[in-house]
C-alpha positions, 0 to 999 in steps of 0.5 A: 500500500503507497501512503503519502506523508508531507514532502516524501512519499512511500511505498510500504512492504512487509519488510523493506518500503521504496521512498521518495524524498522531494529535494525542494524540502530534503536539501542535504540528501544525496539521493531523492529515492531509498529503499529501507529495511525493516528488519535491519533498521537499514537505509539503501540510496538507490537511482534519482528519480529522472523526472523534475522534482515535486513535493508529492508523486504517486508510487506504486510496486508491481512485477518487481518494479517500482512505478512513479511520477504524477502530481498534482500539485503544481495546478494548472500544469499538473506533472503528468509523466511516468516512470518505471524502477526497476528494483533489480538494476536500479535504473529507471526508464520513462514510460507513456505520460498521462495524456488526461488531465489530473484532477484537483481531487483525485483519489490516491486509492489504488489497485493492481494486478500484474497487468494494470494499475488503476487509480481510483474514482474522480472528477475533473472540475469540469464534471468530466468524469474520470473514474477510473484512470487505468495504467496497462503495464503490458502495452504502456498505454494510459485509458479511463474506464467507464466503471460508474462514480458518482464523487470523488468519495464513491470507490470504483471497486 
């Protein structure tokens, strides 16, 4: 499950989490992404994150990699890039940008499987519905699904 905190963001496990440190808050750091472990108290610096710095992003852990990117923070031009980390090589490499409009509330909840990643319900604050924003892992490919939402607190799932 990814939980956000102010300024850093991270993805939790059992026993190790992947962690993303904004450098416009965490000035002295040497790196923007670590991984620690639980079990041996342990901070590991791993690569930057490539794409520009923001206070917040979305991460998410699938097949062994680590997803990340998007903000909506800096409104209007909200970040819709993406990217992938891959936990093995410790490089990352940029995938398809969000080419939909980020909404002022969207829902952080998220759901996978190997193949998608889905964002859950919101709208945009044109009354466009959004619900949900689904990332395809296979074919690096972006799509809203029609799945019914009637406000940003209704769940998709």
């Amino acid at each position: 499950m990814a939980v956000s905190y102010t300024h850093l963001d991270v993805y939790k496990r059992q026993t190790q989490s992947y962690v993303y440190f904004s450098k416009q808050v965490f000035t002295k750091l040497p790196t923007d992404f670590w991984l620690y472990r639980t079990a041996t108290d342990t901070w590991i610096p791993k690569a930057d994150f490539p794409g520009k710095d923001r206070i917040t992003m979305h991460l998410h852990l699938t097949n062994q990699s680590v997803y990340a990117g998007l903000s909506k923070v800096y409104i209007p031009s909200a970040y819709n890039d993406w990217y992938q980390y891959d936990t093995t090589a410790n490089t990352w490499t940029q995938k398809a940008s969000l080419q939909y409009r980020l909404p002022t509330l969207m829902e952080i909840t998220k759901a996978s499987n190997a193949s998608k990643i889905i964002f859950g319900c919101a709208y945009a604050l044109t009354g466009t519905s959004l619900c949900p924003i689904v990332y395809n892992v296979a074919n690096n490919s972006w799509s809203r699904d029609s799945m019914n939402c009637d406000s940003v607190s209704t769940s998709c799932f």
